[in-house]
N, C-alpha and C positions, 0 to 999 in steps of 0.2 A: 224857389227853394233850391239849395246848391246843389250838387251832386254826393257829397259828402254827407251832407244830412238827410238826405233818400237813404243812401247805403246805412248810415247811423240807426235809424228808424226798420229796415228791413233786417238788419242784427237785431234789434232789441227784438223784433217779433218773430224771428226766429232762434232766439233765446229762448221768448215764450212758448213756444210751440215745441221745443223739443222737451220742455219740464214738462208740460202739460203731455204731449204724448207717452212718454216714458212713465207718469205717474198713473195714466190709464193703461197702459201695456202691464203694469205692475199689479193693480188691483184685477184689469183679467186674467191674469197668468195665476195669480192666488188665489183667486176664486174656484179657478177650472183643477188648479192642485187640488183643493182641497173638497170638492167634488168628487174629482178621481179619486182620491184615496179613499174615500167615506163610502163611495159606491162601487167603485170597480176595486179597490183593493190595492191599488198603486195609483202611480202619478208618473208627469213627465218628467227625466232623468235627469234632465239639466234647468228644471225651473228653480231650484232652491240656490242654483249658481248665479241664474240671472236673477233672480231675487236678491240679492248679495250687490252684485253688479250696480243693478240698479239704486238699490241704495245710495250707493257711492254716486253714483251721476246728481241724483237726486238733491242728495247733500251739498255736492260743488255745483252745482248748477242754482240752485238755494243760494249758497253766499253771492253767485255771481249776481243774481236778483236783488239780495240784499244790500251789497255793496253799490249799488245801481242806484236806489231807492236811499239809502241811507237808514236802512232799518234794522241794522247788524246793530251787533252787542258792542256799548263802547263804553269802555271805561274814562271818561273825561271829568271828571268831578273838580279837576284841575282847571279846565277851562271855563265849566259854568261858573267857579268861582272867580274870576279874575274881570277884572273890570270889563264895559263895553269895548273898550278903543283896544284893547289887547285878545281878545276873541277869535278875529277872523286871525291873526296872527297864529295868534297857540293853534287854531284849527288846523293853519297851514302847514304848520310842521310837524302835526299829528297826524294828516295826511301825507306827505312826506315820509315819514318812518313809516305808516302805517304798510305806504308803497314798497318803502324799501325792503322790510320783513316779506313783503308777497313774494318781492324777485327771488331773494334768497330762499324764499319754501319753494318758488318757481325752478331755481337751481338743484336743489336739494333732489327735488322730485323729479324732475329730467334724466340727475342721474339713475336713479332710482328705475326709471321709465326703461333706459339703455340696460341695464342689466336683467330687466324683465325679458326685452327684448335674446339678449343674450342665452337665458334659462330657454327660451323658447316654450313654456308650457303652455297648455291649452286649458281656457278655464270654460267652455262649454261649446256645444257642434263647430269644433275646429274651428273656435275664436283663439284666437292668443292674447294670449292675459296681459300684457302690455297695452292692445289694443284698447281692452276694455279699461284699461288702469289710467288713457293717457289724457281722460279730464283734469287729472290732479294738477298737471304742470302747467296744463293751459287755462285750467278756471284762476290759478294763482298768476299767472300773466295778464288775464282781461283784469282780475281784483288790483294787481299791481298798478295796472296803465289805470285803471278809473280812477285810483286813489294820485298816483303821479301828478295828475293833469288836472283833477284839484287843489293840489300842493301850490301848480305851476302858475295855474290861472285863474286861480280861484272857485268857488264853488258857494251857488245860491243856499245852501244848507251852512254857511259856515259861520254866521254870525246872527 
């Protein structure tokens, strides 16, 4: 096996592993919240931020699975109807755009990221919110290149 396809394989599973712990970090963090307040009368100060947080990881981390797998929402009603022999074609250049729309939410969100940076605010125990903000541009950069490199060389899902 290449070396390429080791490093390929230890991303995808640690793709997995960070959905998977964040989605567990999530439900204890909401559980112990909502313990503390029911029983002692308060909660931790910063759980309902990283609550928030985590969402958003969760979310872009989601597409980044989904687009991975090919189990994202597609509007293609265009290509199931088009003959066999024109299929992988229309798929290709719906992967294509699909890519090219990622870069640009990729761009979009960078900048986005730099002014976060810039505010400098902290969105919980002297996290800064960029930090936490900066899956956006880069789950839109993995969705861009996975959808690319299907456009470019096709993809066993395409036809």
């Amino acid at each position: 096996m290449s070396i390429l396809v080791k490093l390929h394989q230890c991303l995808l599973k640690a793709e997995n592993l960070l959905l998977v712990t964040i989605v567990l970090s999530l439900i204890m963090i909401a559980v112990a919240q909502i313990l503390m307040r029911n029983v002692m009368g308060g909660g931790l100060l910063w759980a309902d931020a990283y609550t928030r947080i985590s969402v958003l990881w969760i979310a872009m981390l989601g597409a980044m699975l989904a687009s991975r797998q090919r189990n994202h929402i597609a509007i293609d009603i265009v290509v199931q109807r088009l003959p066999t022999r024109w299929r992988g074609l229309a798929q290709r250049i719906s992967n294509g755009l699909t890519g090219l729309v990622c870069f640009v939410a990729a761009w979009f969100s960078s900048d986005f990221l730099l002014q976060e940076f810039a505010y400098a605010d902290k969105a919980f125990a002297d996290i800064p919110n960029w930090l936490c903000e900066a899956i956006i541009p880069f789950a839109f950069i993995v969705i861009a290149l996975r959808y690319s490199i299907a456009a470019l060389i096709g993809d066993k899902h395409s036809a």
